[in-house]
N, C-alpha and C positions, 0 to 999 in steps of 0.2 A: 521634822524632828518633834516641833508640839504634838502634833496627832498621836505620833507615837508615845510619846510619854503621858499624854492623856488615855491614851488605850491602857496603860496600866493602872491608873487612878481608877480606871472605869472598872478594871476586869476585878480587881482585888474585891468589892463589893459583892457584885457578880459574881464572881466564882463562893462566898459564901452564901449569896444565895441559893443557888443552884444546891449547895451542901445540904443547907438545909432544907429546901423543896426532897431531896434524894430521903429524908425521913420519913418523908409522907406518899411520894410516889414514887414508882420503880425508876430504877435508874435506867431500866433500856426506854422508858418513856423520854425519861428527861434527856438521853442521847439522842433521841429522835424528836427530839424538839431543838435541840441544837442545831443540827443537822439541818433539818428546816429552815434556820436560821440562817445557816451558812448558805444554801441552795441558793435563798432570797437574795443574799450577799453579792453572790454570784451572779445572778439577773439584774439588779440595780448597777453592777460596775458595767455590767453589760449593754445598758441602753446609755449608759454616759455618753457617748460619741453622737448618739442621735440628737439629745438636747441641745437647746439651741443658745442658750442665752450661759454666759461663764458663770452666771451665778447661778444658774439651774444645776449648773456640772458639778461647781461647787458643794450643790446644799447635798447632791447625790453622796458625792463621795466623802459628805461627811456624816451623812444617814449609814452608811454603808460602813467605815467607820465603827461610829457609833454602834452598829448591831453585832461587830467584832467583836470589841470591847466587852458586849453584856454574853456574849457567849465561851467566848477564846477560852478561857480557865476553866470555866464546868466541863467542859466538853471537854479538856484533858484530863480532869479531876475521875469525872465517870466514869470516861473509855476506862483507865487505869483500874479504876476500883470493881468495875464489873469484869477487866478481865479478868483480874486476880480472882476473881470467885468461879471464874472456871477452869479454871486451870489447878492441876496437883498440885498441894503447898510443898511435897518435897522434890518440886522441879521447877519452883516457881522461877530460880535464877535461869535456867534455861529456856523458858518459855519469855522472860522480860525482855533476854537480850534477843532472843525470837521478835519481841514487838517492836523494839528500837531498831531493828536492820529494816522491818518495814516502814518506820518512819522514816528513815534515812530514803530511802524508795522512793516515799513521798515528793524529797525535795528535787530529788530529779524527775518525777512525773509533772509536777506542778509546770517547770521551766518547758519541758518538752509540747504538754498543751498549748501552753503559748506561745513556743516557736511555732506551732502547727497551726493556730489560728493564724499568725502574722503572714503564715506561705501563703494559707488559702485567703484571708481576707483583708490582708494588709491591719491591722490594728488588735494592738493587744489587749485590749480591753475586752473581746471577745473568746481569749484563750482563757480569761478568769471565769467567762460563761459557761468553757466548755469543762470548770472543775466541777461544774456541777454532776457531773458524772460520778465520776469516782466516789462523790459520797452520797449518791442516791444507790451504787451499786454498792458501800458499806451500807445502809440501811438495810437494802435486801438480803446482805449475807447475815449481817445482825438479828433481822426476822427469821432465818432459819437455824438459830442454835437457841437449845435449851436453857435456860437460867435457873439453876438451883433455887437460887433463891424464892424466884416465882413458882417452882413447884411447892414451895413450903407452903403459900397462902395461899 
């Protein structure tokens, strides 16, 4: 329960930064620095089982944690605000609830990786490794669309 309500302490800072880092850099930058963020997320909860000592595991999972926290909010703030820029503003209602049925996806992919590590390798710590997928294959799909905005500058 603390971690989590520290993850909100954490992210409210952080997600204004991220706002305003988004003035000075593109926001598909700043989603793929998130992104990056979360990958790492992913790899660190991933060798937790390896570590040897409870406070090793400890300090992991609270670096890990901790890197939620400074990204969790910009990285909804951005997604959100770039895709609004590409999408027609007189369908935007259609296109939103379009994004929200893939979030909803999300939370059943999320559990589904992790039943699938738990078959293949008994521990779940390794199904949060394997989300690393899904958002290095959103980066890739992110890399091939055009940004209005980025054609302006």
């Amino acid at each position: 329960f603390g971690t989590i309500l520290a993850l909100q302490f954490l992210g409210f800072p952080f997600t204004i930064l991220y706002g305003r880092l988004a003035r000075r850099i593109p926001a598909r930058k700043l989603v793929y620095l998130a992104i990056g963020i979360y990958v790492l997320i992913t790899l660190i909860v991933g060798i937790i089982p390896s570590l040897g000592s409870a406070g090793a595991k400890l300090a992991a999972f609270l670096i890990a944690a901790f890197l939620i926290g400074t990204s969790q909010g910009g990285i909804q703030s951005l997604s959100r605000s770039l895709f609004s820029e590409l999408i027609p503003r007189e369908r935007a209602s259609e296109f939103f609830g379009f994004y929200n049925i893939f979030g909803k996806f999300t939370t059943v992919l999320g559990p589904i990786l992790i039943g699938v590590a738990v078959w293949l390798f008994g521990r779940s710590e390794y199904g949060i490794t394997l989300l690393a997928v899904p958002f290095l294959a959103g980066a890739w799909l992110l890399s091939r669309v055009a940004v209005p905005s980025e054609r302006r500058s």
